[in-house]
KOLSE-930908 format. One record per residue: x, y, z of N, C-alpha, C in turn. Coordinates in steps of 0.02 Angstrom, whole numbers, always signed. Last residue first. Layout:
REM residues N
ATOM     nc1     nc2     nc3    cac1    cac2    cac3     cc1     cc2     cc3
ATOM       X       Y       Z       X       Y       Z       X       Y       Z
...
//
This chain:
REM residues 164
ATOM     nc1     nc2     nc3    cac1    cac2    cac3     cc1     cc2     cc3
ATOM    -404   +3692   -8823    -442   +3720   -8877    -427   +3810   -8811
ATOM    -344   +3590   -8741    -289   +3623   -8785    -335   +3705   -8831
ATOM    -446   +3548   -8661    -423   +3598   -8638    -362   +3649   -8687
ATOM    -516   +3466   -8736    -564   +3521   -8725    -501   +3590   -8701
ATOM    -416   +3361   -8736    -423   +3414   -8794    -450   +3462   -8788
ATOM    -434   +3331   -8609    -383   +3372   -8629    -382   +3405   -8706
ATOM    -564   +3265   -8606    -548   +3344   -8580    -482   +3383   -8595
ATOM    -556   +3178   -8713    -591   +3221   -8714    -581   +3267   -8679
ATOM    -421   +3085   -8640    -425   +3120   -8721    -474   +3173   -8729
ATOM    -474   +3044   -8536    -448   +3082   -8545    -413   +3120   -8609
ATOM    -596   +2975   -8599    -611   +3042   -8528    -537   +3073   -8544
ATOM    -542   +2880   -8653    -593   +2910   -8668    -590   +2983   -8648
ATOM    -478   +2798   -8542    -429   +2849   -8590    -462   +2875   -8623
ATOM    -534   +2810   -8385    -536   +2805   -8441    -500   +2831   -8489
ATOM    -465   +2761   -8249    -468   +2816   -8283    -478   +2788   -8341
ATOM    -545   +2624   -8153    -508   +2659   -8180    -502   +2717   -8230
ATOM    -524   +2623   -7978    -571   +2638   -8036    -543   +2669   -8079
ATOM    -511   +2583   -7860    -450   +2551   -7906    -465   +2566   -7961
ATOM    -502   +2689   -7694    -524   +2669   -7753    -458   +2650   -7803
ATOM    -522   +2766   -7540    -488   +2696   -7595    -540   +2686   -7650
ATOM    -596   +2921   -7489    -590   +2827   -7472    -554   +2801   -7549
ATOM    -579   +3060   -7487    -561   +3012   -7436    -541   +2942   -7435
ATOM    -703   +3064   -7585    -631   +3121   -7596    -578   +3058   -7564
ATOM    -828   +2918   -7595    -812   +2981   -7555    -729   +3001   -7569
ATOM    -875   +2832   -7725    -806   +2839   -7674    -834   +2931   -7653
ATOM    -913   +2779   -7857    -977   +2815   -7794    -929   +2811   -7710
ATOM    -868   +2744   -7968    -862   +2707   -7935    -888   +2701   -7853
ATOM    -901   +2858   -8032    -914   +2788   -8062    -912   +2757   -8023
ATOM    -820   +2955   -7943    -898   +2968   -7966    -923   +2880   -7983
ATOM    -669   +2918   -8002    -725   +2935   -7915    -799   +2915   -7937
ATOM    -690   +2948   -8146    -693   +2878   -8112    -718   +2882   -8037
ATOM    -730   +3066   -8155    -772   +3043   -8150    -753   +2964   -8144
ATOM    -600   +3141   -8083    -656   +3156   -8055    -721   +3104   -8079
ATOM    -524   +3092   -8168    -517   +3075   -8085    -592   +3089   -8066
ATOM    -572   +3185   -8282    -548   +3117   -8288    -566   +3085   -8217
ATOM    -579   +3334   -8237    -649   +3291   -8268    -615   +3208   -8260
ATOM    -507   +3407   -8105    -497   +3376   -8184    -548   +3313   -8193
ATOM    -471   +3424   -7972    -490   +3470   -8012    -523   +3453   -8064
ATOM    -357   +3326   -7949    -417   +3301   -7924    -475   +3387   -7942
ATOM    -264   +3374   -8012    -282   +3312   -8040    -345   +3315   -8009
ATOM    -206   +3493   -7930    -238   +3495   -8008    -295   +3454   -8020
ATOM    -155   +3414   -7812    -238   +3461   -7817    -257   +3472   -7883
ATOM     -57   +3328   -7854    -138   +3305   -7842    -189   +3339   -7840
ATOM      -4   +3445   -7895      -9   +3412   -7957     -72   +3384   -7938
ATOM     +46   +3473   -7755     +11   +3537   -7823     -30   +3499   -7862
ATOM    +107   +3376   -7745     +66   +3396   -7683     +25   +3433   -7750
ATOM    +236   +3367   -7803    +171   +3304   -7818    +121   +3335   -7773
ATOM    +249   +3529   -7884    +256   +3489   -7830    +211   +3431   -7845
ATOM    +274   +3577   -8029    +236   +3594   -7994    +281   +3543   -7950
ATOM    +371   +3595   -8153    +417   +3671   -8082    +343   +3645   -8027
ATOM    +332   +3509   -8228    +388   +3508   -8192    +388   +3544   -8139
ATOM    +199   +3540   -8324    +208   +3523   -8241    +273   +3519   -8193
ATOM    +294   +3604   -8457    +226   +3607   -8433    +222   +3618   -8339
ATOM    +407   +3526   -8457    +415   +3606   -8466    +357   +3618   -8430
ATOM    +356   +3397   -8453    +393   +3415   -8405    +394   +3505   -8405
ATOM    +294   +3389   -8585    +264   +3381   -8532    +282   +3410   -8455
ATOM    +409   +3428   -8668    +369   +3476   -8649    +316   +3465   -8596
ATOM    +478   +3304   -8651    +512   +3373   -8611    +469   +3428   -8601
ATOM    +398   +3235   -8707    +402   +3201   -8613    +437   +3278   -8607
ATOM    +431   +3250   -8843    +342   +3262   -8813    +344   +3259   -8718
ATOM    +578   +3237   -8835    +538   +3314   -8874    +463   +3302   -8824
ATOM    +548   +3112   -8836    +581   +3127   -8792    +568   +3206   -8803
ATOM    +457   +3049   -8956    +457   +3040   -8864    +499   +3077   -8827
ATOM    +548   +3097   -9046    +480   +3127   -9035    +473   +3115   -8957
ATOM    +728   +3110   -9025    +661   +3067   -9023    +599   +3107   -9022
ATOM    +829   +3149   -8968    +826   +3183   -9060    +768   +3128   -9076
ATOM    +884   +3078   -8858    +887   +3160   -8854    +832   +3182   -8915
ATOM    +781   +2927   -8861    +838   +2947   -8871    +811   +3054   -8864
ATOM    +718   +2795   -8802    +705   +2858   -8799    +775   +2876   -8812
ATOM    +765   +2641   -8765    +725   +2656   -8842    +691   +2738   -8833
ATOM    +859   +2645   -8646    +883   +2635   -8713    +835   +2659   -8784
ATOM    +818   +2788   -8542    +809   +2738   -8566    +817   +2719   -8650
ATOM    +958   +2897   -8524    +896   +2886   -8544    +885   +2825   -8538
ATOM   +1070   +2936   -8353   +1028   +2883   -8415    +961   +2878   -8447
ATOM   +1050   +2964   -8242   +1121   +2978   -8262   +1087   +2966   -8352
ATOM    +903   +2999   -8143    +939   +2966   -8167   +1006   +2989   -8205
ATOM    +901   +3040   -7953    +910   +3052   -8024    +934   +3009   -8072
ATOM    +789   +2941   -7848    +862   +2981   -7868    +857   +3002   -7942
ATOM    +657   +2994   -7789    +686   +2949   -7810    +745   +2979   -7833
ATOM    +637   +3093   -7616    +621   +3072   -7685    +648   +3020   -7702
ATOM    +485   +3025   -7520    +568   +3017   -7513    +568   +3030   -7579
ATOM    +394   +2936   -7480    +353   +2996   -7462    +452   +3043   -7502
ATOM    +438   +2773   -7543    +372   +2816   -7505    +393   +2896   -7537
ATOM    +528   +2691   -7601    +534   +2753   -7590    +506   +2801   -7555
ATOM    +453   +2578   -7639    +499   +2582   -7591    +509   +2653   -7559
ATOM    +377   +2599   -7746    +338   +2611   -7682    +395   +2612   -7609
ATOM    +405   +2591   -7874    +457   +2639   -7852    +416   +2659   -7778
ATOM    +345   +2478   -7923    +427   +2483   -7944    +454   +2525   -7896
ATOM    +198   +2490   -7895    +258   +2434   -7862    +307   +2448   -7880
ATOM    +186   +2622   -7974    +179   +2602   -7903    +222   +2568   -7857
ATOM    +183   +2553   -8105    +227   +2619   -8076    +224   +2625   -7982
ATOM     +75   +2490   -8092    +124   +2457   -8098    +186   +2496   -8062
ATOM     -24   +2572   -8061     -14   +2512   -8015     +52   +2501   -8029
ATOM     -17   +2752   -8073      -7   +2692   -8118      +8   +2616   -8058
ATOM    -145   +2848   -8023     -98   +2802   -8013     -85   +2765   -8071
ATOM    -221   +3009   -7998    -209   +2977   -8052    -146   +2929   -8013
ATOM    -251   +3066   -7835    -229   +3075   -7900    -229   +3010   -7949
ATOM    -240   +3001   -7686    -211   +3067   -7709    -201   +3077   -7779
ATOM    -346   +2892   -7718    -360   +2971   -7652    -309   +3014   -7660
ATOM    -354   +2837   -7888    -325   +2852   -7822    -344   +2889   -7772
ATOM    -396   +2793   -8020    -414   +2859   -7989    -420   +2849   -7904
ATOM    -254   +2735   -8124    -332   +2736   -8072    -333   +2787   -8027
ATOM    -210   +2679   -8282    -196   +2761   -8224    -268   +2735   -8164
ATOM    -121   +2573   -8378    -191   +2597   -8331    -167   +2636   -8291
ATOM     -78   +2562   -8545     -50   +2601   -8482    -114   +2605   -8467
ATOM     -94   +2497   -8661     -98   +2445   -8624     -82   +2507   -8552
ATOM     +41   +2584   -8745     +16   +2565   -8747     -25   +2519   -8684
ATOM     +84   +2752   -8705     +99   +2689   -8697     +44   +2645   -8691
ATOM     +42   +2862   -8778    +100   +2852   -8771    +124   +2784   -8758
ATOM    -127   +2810   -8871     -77   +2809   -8821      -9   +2828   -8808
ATOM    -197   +2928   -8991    -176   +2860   -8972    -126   +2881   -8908
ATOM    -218   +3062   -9027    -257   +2996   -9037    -246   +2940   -9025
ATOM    -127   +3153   -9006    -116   +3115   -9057    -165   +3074   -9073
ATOM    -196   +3230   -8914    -141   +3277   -8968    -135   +3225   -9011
ATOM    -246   +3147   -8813    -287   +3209   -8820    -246   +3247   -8914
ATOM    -132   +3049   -8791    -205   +3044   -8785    -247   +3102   -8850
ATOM     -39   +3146   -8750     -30   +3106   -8803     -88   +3090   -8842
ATOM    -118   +3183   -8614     -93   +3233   -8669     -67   +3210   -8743
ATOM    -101   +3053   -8558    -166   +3096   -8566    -157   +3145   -8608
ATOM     +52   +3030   -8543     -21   +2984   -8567     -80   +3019   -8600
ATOM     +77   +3144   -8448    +108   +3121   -8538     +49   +3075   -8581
ATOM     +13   +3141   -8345      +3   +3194   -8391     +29   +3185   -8448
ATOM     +54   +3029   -8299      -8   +3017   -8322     -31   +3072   -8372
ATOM    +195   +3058   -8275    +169   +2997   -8315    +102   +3003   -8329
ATOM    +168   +3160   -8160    +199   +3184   -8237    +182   +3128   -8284
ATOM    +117   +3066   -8060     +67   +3133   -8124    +102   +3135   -8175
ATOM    +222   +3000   -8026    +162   +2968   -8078    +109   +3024   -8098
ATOM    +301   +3100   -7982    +319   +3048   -8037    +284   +3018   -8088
ATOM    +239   +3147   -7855    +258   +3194   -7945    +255   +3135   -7999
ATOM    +221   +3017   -7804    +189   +3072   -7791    +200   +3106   -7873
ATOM    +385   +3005   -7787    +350   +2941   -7809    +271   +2989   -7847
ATOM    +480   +3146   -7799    +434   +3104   -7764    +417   +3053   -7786
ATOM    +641   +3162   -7879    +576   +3172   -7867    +538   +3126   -7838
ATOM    +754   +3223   -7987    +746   +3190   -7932    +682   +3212   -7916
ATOM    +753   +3258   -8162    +765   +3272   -8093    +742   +3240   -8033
ATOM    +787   +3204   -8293    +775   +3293   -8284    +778   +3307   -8200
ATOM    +762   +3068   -8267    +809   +3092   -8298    +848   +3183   -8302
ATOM    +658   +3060   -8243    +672   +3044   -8169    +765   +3084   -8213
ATOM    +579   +3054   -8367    +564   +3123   -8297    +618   +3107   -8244
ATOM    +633   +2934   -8395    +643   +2982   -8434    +621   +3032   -8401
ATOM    +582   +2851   -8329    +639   +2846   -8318    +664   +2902   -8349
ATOM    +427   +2882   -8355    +452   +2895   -8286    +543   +2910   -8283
ATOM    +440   +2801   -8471    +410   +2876   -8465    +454   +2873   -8405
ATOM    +493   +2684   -8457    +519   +2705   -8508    +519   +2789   -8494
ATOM    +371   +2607   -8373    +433   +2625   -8336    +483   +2685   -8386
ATOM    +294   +2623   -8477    +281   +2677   -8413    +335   +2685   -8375
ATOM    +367   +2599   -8637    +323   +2576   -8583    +321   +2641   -8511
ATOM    +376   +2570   -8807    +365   +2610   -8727    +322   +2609   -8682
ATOM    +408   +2438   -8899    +381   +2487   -8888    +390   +2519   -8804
ATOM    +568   +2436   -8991    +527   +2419   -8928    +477   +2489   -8918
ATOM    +575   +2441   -9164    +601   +2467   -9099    +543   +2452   -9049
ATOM    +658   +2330   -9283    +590   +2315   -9213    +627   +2367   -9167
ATOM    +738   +2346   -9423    +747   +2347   -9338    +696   +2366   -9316
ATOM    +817   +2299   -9580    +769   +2317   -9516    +752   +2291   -9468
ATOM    +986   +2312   -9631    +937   +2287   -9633    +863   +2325   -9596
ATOM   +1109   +2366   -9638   +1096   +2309   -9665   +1042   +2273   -9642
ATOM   +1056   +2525   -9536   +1108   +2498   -9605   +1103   +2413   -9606
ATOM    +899   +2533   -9528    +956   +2524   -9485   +1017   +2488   -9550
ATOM    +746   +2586   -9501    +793   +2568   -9555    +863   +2578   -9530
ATOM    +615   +2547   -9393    +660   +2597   -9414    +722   +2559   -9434
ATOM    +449   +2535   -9357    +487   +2496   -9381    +535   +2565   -9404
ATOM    +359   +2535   -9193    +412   +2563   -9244    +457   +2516   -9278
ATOM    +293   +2357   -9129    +343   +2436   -9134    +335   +2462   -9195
ATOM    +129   +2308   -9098    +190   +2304   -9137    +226   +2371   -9134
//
């Protein structure tokens, strides 16, 4: 269930957020790889994770990919694009606004990883207890495919380990 927020003659269901919501909102600050795109999404997830106790987005799967953290879904939307960035957007998405928590929490995410490359970001990622132990779980060599997924467990625990 959404946010419930008080709207002159009456109340209003705000939608909850979704991954496309995140992304559209990084894609908003600047043009970028497919690659970047979905770290920065996973680094919001995981850092939400870790700072609030609960999801940015609800129901969001990340899998522990050969280059990093994936969102499937995020995937199919913007796979056209391959290796190419995506364009900029002009536009928040409607339920993120400038004077939003979500949008305050995605800028510092961005403040954070922004200036990295999706190239950078995979080496981070594949650094990092999360990726690292879906691999592991799933007994994948660095190299080979995997659909294993990141636990939000795992990533709440190391990132808190890491805020400390």
């Amino acid at each position: 269930m959404g946010k419930v927020i008080y709207i002159k003659g009456g109340l209003k269901m705000k939608r909850e957020i979704t991954i496309f919501d995140i992304a559209k909102t990084f894609l908003s600050f600047e043009s970028m790889t497919h690659k970047k795109l979905q770290k920065l999404c996973y680094y919001a997830q995981a850092w939400h994770l870790a700072i609030n106790d609960e999801p940015l987005v609800k129901d969001a799967r990340f899998e522990a990919w050969v280059h990093g953290p994936v969102s499937p879904e995020l995937y199919q939307e913007y796979k056209e694009f391959g290796a190419f960035k995506i364009p900029k957007r002009k536009n928040l998405p409607q339920n993120i606004t400038e004077d939003s928590y979500e949008y305050a929490f995605l800028r510092s995410v961005y403040q954070k990883y922004g200036h990295l490359s999706g190239d950078e970001l995979e080496t981070l990622t594949h650094t990092e207890e999360p990726w690292l132990k879906a691999r592991a779980r799933d007994r994948v060599r660095y190299w080979e495919p995997s659909n294993e997924k990141i636990l939000e467990e795992d990533m709440m625990n190391f990132y808190r380990k890491e805020m400390d």
